[in-house]
C-alpha positions, 0 to 999 in steps of 0.5 A: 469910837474906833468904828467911827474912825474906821468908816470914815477912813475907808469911806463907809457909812459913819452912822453911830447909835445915838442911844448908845453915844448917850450912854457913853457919853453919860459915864464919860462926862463925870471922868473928864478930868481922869481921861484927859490926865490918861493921855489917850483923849485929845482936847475937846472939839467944840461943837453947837448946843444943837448938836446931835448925841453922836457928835458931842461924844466924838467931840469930848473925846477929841474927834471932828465930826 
């Protein structure tokens, strides 16, 4: 995720791999609960259903994407 925020700060390419998200994304959903309590996650973005792996994941964690 810090790639992410990175490149789009300093305006490169933002592309994550969508497998990897999903892997990501797979082991964080179930620790919603714990990440949030951490203080590191912000609030969930809502996002479309349609929406593409990457931008769920950045999404649950608290990004705009």
């Amino acid at each position: 995720m810090h790639t992410w925020d990175l490149a789009r700060a300093t305006g490169q390419d933002e592309h994550l791999d969508p497998a990897k998200c999903a892997q990501l994304l797979d082991g964080m959903l179930p620790l919603d609960d714990v990440l949030r309590a951490s203080g590191q996650y912000q609030p969930r973005v809502e996002v479309p259903e349609s929406a593409d792996v990457p931008s769920r994941l950045l999404a649950f964690i608290g990004r705009k994407p």
